[in-house]
C-alpha positions in Angstrom: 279.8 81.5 1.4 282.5 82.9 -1.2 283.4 86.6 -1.4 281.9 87.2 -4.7 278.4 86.1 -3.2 278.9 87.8 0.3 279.1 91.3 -2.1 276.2 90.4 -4.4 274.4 90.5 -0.8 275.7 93.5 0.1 274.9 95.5 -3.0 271.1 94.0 -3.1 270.7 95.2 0.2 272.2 98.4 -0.8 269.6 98.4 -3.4 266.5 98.1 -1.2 268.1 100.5 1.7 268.3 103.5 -1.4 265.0 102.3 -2.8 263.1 102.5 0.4 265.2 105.7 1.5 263.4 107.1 -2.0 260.4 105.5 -1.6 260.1 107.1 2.6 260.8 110.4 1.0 258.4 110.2 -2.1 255.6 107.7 -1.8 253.8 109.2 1.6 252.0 111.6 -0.8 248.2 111.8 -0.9 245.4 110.1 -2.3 245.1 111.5 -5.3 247.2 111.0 -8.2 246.9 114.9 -9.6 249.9 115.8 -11.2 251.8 112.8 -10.7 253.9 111.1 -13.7 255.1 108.1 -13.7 259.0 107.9 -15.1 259.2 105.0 -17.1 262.9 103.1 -17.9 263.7 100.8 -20.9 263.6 96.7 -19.6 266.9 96.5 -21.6 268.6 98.9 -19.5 267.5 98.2 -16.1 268.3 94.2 -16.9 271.7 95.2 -17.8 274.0 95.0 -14.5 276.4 97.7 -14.0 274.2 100.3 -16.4 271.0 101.4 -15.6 271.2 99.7 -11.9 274.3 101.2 -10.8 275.0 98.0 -8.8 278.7 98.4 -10.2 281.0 101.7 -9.1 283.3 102.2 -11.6 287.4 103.3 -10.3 290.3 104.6 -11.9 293.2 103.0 -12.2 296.7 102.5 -14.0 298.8 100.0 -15.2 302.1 99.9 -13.0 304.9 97.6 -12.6 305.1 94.7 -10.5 308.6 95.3 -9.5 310.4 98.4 -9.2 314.1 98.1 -9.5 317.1 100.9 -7.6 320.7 100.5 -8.5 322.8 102.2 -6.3 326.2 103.5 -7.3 329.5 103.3 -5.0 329.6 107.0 -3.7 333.6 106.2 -3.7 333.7 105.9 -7.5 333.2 108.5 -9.8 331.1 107.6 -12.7 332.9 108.4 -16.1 330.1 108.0 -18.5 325.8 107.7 -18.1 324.6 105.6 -21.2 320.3 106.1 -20.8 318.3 108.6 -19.7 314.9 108.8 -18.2 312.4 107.4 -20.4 314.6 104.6 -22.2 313.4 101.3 -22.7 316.3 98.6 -21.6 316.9 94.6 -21.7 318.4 92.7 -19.6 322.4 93.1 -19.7 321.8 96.6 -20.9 324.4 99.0 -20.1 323.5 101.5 -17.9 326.8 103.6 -16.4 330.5 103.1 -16.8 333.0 104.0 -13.5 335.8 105.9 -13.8 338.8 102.9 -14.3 341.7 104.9 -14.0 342.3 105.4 -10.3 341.4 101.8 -9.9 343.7 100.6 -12.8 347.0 102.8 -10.5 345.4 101.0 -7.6 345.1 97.4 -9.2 349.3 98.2 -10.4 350.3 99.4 -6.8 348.9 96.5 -5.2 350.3 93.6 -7.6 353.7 95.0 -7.2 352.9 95.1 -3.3 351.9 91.6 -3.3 354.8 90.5 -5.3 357.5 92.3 -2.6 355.4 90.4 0.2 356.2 87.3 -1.7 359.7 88.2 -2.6 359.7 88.5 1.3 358.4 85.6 2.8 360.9 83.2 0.9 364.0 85.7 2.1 362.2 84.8 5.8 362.3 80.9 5.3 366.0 80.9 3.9 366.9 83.3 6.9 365.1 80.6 9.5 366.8 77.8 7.6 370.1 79.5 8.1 369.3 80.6 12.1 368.1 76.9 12.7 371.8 75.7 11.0 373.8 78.3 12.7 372.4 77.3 15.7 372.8 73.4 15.6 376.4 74.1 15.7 376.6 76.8 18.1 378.0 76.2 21.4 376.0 76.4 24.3 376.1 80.0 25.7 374.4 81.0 22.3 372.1 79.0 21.4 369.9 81.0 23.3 370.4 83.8 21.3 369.7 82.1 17.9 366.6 80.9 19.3 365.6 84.5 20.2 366.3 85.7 16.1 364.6 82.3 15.3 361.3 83.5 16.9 361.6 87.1 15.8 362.3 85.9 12.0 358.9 83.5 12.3 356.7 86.3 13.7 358.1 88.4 11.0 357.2 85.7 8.1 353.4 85.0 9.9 353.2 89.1 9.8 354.2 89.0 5.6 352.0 86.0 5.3 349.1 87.5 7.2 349.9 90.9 4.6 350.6 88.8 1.5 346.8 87.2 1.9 345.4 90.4 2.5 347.1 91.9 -0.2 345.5 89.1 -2.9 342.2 90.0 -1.4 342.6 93.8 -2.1 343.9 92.8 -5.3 341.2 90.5 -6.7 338.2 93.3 -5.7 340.3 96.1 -7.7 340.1 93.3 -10.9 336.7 92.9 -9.9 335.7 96.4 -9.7 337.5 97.2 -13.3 335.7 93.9 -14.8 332.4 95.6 -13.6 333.4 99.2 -13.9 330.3 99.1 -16.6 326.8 98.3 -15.0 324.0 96.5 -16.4 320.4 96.1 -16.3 319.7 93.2 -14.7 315.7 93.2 -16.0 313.8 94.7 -18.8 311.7 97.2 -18.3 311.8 101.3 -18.8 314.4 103.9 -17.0 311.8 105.7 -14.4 314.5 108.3 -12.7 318.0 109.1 -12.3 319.8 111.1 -9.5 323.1 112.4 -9.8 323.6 113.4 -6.4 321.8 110.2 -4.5 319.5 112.7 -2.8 315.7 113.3 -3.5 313.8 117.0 -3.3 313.6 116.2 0.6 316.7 115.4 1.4 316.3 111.9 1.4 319.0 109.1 0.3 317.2 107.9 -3.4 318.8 105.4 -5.5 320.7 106.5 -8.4 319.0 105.0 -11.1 315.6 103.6 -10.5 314.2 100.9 -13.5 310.4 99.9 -14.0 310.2 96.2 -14.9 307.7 95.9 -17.7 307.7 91.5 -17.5 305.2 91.8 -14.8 302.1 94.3 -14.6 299.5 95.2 -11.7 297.0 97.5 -11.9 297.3 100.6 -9.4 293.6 101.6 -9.0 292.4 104.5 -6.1 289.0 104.7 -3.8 287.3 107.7 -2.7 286.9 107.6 1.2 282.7 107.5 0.2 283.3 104.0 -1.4 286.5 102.1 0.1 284.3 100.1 2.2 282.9 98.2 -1.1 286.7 97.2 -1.3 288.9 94.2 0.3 291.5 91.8 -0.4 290.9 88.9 -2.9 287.6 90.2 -4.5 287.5 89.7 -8.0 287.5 92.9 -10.6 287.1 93.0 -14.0 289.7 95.5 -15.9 288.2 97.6 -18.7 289.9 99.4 -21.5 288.7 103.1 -21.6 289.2 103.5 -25.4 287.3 100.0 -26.1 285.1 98.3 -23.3 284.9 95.1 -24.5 288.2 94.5 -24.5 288.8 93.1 -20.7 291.2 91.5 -18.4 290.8 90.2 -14.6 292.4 90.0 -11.6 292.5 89.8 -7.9 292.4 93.1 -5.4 296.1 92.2 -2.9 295.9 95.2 -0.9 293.6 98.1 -0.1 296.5 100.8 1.5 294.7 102.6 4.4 298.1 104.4 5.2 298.4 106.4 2.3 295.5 108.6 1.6 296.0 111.5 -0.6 293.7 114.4 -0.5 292.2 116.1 -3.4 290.3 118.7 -2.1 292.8 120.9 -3.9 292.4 118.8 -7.0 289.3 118.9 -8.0 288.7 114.9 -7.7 285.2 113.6 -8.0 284.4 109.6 -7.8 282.0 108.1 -9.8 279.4 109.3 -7.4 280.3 113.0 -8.0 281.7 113.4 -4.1 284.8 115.0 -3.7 287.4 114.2 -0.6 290.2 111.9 0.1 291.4 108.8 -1.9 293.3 105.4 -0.9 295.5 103.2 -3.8 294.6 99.7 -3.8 296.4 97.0 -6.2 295.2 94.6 -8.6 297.0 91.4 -9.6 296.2 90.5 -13.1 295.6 86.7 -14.5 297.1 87.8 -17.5 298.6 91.7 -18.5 298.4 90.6 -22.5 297.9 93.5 -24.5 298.3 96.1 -21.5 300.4 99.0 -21.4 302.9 100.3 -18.5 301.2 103.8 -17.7 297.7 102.7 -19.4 294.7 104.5 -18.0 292.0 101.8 -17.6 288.6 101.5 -15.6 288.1 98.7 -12.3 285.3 97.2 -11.8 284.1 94.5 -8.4 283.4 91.3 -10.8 279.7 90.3 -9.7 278.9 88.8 -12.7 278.0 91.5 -14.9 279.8 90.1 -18.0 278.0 87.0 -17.7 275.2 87.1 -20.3 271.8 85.3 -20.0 269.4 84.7 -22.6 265.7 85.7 -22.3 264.3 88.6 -19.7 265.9 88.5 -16.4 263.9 90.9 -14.0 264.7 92.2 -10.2 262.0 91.4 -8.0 261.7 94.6 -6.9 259.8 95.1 -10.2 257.2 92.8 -10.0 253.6 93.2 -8.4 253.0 89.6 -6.4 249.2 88.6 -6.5 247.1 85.9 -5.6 245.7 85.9 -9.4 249.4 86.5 -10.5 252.2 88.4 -11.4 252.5 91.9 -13.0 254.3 94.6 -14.1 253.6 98.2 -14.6 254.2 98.8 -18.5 253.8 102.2 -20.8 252.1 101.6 -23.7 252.5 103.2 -27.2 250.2 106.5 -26.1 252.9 106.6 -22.9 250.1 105.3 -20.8 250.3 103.0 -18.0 249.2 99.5 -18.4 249.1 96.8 -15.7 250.1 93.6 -17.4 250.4 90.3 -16.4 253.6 88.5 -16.6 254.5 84.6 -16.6 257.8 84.1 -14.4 260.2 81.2 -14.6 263.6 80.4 -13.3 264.8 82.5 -10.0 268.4 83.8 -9.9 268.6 83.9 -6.3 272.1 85.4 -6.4 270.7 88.6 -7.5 266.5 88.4 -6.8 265.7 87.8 -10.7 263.1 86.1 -12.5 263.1 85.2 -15.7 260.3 86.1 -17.7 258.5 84.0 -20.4 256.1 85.7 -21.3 254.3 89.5 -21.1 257.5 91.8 -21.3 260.4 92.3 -23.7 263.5 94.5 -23.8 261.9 96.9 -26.1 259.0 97.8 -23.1 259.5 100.4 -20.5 258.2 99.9 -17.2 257.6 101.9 -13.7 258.6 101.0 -10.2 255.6 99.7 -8.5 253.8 102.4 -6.5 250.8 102.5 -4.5 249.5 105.4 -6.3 250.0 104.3 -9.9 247.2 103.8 -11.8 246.0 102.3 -15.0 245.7 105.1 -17.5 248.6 107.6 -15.6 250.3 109.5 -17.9 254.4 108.6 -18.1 257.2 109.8 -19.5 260.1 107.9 -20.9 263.6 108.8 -19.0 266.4 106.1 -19.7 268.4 106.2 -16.1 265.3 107.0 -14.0 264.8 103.6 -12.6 260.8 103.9 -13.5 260.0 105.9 -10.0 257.5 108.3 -10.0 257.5 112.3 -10.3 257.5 114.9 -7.1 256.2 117.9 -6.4 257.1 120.4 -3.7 253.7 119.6 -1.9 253.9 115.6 -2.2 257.3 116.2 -0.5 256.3 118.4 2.8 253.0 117.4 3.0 254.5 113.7 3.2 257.7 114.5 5.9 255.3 116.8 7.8 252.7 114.4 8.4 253.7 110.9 8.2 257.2 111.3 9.5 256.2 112.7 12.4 253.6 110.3 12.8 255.6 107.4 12.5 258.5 108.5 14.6 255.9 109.8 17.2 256.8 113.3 16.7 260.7 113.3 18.0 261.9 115.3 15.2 260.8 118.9 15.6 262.5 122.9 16.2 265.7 122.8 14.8 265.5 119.6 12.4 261.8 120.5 11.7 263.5 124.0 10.7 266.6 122.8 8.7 264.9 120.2 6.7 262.6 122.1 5.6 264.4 125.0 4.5 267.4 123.1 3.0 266.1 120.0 2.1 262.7 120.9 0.9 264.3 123.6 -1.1 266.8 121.7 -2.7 264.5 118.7 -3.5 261.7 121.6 -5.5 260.0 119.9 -8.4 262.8 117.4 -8.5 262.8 113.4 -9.2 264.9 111.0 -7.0 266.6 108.3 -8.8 268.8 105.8 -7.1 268.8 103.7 -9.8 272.3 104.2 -11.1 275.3 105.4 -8.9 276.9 107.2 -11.8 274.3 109.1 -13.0 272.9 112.1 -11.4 270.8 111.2 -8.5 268.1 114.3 -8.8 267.0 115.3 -12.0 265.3 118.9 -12.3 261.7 118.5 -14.1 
């Protein structure tokens, strides 16, 4: 099974965990339907993935580059002249900083005239071996020892002014290397990011002296609250989203979800998509294709499960529909905001995300309710776009359903302290409200 179906399953059991955690805390009310009204949500926005069913968390992110590029400066040089500053936009062969030439220009003029004494030397040292090796041919006996002594001395000599002379050329052609290159260049394109002049960051720390942003390849630098980075791994597919126009996309890959580097924002005032505040982790997006993209563009991520694929016709969640033996149906409000049971032809299944198609009985234009034990034909609804279709609570639906039914389903194991906390948090918090898990990015509770 591929990734991008293993998360469809994820977030469709996601769905019916949140719908039956609302339903537990809603739907054990009593028999009668007194004060009750049933929310109703358009078809159109329900059916539309990533809107009104919150399947889809949203993330920030930024468009960074791929590589980041230091150039480091020879401490033992002084640099004569800077030619960008921070901000700049550079090509390739750019020119960046200029050393100071003149010490190495004495240097380059000290050496050559070195190297041309060594040489001067070393053919004095052969003539003076030629002549030792002559003197000595016709030297009598008792001192040719002597020459061959001088001989020996004179050779070690010429091996030392060789060994100097070689040395010499190699000192000499990296001071004409150093003055052919006393001007650096950029060696991408891409935008000037910072520039020390001491080689030191705020902490002490050895930083390089210029550091460029390479704008030929782009990523995408998004961040995860600590609530959501389990939705997140390598190689699922996102979909990129402008923030000034949404239609305009791009895709991509997730490469790495970085659990090292969290970064608080308690102190910040960061809130995800699902209004929680806490700690956040970077993760990076590698892009298809960055055409049209900006380096430092603000943009919105998005897990690719589909959601830009378009399918003609109704396409209804299960979850929706009322299965009986004489049919299908759905719970629809009717021009006097009443509810109407009405029967519903299915087709095709989209098992992939629990849909049917339907051919006939409902259109985009309708509004419908959640299916709930206690609608009724006839019930009075309301029309709340976001809502998900669930039903209305009151203070008394809520305690008299905990009180009761939890305890009698759980056999009575929660009591004193959770008996006490629940209801005198939760039960006050929850007063007169409606739950709606329908969409991660709206408000979950909405005060009647």
């Amino acid at each position: 099974m591929g990734k991008k179906n293993k998360v469809k399953i994820m977030l469709i059991t996601l769905v019916v965990v949140v719908i039956g955690v609302a339903g537990f805390f809603m739907w054990k009310s009593g028999p009668s339907n007194n004060g009750l009204i049933a929310y109703v949500d358009s078809v159109s926005t329900i059916t539309d993935l990533g809107s009104g069913t919150g399947l889809n968390n949203r993330y920030s992110g930024v468009v960074e580059p791929q590589e980041t590029i230091e150039i480091n400066r020879n401490q033992e040089r002084q640099v004569k002249e800077l030619f960008v500053k921070i901000g700049d936009k550079v090509e390739e062969g750019t020119e960046l900083f200029a050393y100071d030439t003149d010490e190495i220009s004495l240097s380059l003029s000290q050496a050559e005239l070195e190297l041309e004494r060594l040489g001067a030397s070393i053919i004095s040292l052969n003539e003076q071996i030629k002549l030792l090796n002559s003197q000595k041919a016709s030297a009598p006996e008792d001192q040719k020892l002597d020459y061959t002594s001088q001989i020996l001395n004179t050779e070690n000599d010429l091996k030392r002014a060789e060994y100097d002379k070689k040395s010499k050329e190699v000192e000499v052609a990296q001071l004409k290397a150093s003055l052919e290159n006393s001007v650096v260049k950029s060696t991408v394109s891409g935008v000037v990011k910072s520039i020390s002049e001491n080689g030191y960051d705020m902490y002490g720390q050895n930083e390089a002296y210029i550091t460029l942003l390479s704008t030929k390849d782009y990523r995408i630098k998004g961040k995860v609250s600590e609530q959501n980075i389990w939705q997140l791994q390598a190689e699922q597919p996102v979909i990129i989203r402008s923030r000034v126009d949404e239609t305009q996309t791009w895709s991509g890959m997730i490469t790495h979800v970085d659990l090292e580097n969290t970064k608080s924002n308690n102190n910040n005032n960061y809130y995800d998509s699902n209004g929680e505040s806490g700690s956040t982790y970077p993760f990076y997006i590698e892009l298809d294709s960055a055409s049209g993209l900006i380096l430092g563009q603000h943009v919105y991520i998005e897990l690719d499960n589909g959601q830009d694929e378009v399918k003609e016709g109704v396409w209804l969640y299960d979850y929706y529909l009322v299965h009986e033996e004489d049919g299908d149906y759905v719970w629809v409000a009717t021009e006097n905001d009443k509810l109407e049971k009405r029967k519903v032809t299915l087709g095709e299944l989209d098992e992939e995300w629990m849909r049917y198609e339907i051919l006939d009985g409902l259109t985009v234009d309708d509004y419908i309710a959640f299916p709930d034990d206690r609608l009724s034909e006839g019930m009075s609804c309301e029309r709340m776009l976001g809502s998900g279709g669930y039903l209305s609570m009151e203070e008394s639906d809520f305690k008299e359903g905990f009180e009761g039914d939890f305890k009698e389903e759980f056999n009575e194991e929660v009591e004193g302290e959770f008996d006490e906390g629940i209801e005198s948090e939760v039960i006050e918090e929850t007063e007169s409200t409606t739950i709606s898990p329908s969409s991660t990015t709206s408000q979950s509770a909405s005060k009647q």
